[in-house]
C-alpha positions as CSV (number, residue, x, y, z in Angstrom):
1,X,100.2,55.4,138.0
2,X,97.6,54.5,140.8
3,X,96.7,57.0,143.4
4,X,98.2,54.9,145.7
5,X,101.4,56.1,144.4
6,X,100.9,59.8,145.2
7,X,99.7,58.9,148.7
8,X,102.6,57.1,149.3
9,X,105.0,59.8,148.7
10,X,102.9,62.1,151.0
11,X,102.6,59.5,153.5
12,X,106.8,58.8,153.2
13,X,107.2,63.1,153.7
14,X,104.5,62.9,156.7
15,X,106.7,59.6,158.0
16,X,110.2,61.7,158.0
17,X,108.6,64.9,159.5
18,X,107.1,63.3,162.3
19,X,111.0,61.2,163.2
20,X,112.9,64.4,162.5
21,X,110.3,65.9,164.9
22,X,110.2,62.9,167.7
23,X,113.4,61.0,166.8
24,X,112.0,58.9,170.0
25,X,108.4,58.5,169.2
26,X,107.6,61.2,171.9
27,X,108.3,64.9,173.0
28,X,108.0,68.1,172.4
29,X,108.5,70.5,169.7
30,X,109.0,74.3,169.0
31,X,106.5,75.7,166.1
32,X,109.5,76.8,163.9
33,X,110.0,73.1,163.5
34,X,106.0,72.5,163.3
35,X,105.7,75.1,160.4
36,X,108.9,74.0,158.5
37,X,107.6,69.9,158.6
38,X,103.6,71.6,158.2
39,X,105.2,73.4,154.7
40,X,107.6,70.7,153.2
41,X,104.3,68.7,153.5
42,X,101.9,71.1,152.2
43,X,104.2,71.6,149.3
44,X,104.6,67.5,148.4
45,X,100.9,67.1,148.6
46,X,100.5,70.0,145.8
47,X,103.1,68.6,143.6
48,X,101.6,64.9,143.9
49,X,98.4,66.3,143.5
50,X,99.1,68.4,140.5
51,X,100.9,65.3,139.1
52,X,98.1,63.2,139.6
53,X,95.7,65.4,138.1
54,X,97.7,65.9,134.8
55,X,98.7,62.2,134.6
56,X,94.9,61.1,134.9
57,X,93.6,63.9,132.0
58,X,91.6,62.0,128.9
59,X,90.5,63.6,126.0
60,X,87.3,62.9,124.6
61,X,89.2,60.2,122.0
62,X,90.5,58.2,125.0
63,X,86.9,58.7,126.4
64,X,85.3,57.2,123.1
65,X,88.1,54.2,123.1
66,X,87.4,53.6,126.6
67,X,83.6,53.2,126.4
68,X,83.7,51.5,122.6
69,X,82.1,54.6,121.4
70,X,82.7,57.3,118.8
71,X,84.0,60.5,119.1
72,X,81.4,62.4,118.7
73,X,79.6,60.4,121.3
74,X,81.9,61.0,124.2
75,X,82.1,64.6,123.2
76,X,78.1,64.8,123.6
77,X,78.2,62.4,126.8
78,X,81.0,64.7,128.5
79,X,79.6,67.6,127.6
80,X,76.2,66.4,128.8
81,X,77.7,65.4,132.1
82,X,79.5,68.3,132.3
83,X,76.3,70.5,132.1
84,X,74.5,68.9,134.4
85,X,77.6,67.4,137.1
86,X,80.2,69.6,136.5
87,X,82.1,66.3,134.8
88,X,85.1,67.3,132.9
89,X,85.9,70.4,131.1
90,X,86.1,72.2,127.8
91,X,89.9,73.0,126.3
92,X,89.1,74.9,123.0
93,X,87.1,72.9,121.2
94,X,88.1,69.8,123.0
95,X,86.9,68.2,126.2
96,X,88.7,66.7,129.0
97,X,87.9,64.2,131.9
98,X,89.9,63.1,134.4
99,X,90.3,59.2,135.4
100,X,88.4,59.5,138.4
101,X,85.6,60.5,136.7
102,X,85.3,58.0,134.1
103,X,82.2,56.3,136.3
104,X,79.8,59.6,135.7
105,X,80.3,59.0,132.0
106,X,79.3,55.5,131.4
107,X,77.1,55.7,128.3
108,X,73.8,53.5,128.2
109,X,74.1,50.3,126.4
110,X,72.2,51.4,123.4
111,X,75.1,53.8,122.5
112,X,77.9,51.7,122.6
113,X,79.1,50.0,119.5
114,X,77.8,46.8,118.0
115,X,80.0,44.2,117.7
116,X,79.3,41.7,114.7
């Protein structure tokens, strides 16, 4: 899914708050309700963030598909990255990227497969 996805559903929690709030676009509130909306909010944005961030996860395999690279060439280009940018990080002996992070790890042209 696109991050536009998550937002939405934050956006869509944000939307009823504020008309269970101000059914009439305008008022006033007491900060039991405040804190109640500010909570039900807080907890949508961790569970669309924490699905966003599992759901965009890549091993170094998808990382070597992705680029036309081998394995063992995204493993060195994440670790690299990771080293110097804090790209990705090591499971085990695996490593892991997330989608959004793809960009920092585009490997020169001399390292990417040859095609014949």
């Amino acid at each position: 899914m696109k991050r536009e996805h998550y937002q939405e559903i934050v956006d869509r929690e944000i939307e009823k708050a504020m008309v269970s709030m101000f059914p009439h676009g305008a008022g006033q509130t007491n900060h039991t309700r405040v804190q109640h909306w500010l909570d039900v909010i807080a907890k949508r944005a961790f569970q669309q963030g924490r699905a966003w961030a599992l759901m965009g996860l890549m091993t170094s395999e998808d990382v070597a598909e992705h680029f036309g690279v081998s394995k063992r060439r995204a493993n060195a280009l994440i670790k690299h990255r990771h080293e110097r940018f804090a790209v990705g990080m090591q499971f085990g002996n695996s490593w892991l990227v997330h989608r959004d992070e793809l960009s920092d790890l585009a490997p020169d042209d001399k390292y990417r497969a040859r095609e014949t």
